[in-house]
C-alpha positions in Angstrom: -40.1 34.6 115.6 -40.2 39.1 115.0 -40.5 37.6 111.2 -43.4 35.4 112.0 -45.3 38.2 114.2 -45.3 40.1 111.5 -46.3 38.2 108.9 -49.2 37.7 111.5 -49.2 41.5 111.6 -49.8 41.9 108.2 -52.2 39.5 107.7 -54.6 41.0 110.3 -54.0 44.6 108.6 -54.4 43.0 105.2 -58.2 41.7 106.3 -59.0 44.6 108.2 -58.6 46.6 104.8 -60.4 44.2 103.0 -63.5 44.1 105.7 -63.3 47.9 105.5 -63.3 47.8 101.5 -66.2 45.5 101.4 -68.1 48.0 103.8 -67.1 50.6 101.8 -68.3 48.7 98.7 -71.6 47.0 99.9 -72.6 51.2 101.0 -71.7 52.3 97.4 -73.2 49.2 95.7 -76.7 50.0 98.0 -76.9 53.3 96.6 -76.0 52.3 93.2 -78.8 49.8 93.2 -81.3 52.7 93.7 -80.1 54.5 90.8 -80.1 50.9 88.4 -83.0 49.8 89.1 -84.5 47.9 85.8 -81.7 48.6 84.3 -79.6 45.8 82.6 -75.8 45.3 83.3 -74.0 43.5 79.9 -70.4 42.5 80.3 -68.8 41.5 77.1 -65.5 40.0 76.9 -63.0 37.0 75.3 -62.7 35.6 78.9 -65.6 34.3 79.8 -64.6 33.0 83.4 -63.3 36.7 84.3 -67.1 37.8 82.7 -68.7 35.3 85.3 -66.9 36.3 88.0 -67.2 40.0 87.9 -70.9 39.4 86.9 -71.3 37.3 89.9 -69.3 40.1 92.2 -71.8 43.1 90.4 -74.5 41.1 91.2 -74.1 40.1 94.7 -73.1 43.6 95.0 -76.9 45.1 93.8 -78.9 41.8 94.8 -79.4 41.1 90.9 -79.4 37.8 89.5 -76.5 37.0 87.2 -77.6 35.5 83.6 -74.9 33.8 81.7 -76.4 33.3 77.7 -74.1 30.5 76.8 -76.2 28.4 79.9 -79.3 29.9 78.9 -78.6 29.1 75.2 -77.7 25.7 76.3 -80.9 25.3 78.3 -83.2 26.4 75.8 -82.1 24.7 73.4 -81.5 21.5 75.2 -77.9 21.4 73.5 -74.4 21.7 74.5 -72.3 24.7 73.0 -70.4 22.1 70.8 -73.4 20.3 69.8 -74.8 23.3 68.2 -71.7 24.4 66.6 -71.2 20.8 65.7 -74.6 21.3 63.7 -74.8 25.2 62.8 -71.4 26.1 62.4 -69.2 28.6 64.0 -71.5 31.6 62.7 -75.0 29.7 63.2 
């Protein structure tokens, strides 16, 4: 039972840091977004679910809208990724 209260313990702690860190974050992020304003944010990267998510964290963060160009490629072009490198090629 100590075992279990503590566990308890530490998960209580453990959220109250992470309430106080999104404070602390959604206060920096505010100001930041004065100071970005019309400016664009590119993340580049091999991963691109680790690109999505820390667009979709910067974002949220500055009230900016995340773009991902492999969706907007696909919805211009009215093609899936594979289609077009199906038909173009790897360096299309």
């Amino acid at each position: 039972l100590p075992s279990r209260r503590r566990a308890i313990a530490l998960r209580t702690s453990a959220a109250a840091a992470s309430t106080d860190v999104d404070k602390a974050l959604a206060t920096k992020a505010a100001a930041a977004s004065e100071i970005l304003k019309a400016v664009s944010i590119t993340l580049i990267g091999d991963h691109e679910a680790a690109n999505l998510a820390v667009a979709q964290a910067i974002a949220k963060a500055l009230s900016y809208t995340p773009l991902s160009t492999p969706e907007l490629i696909e919805k211009v072009t009215a093609s899936t990724r594979e289609q077009i490198v199906a038909e173009d090629g790897e360096a299309g």
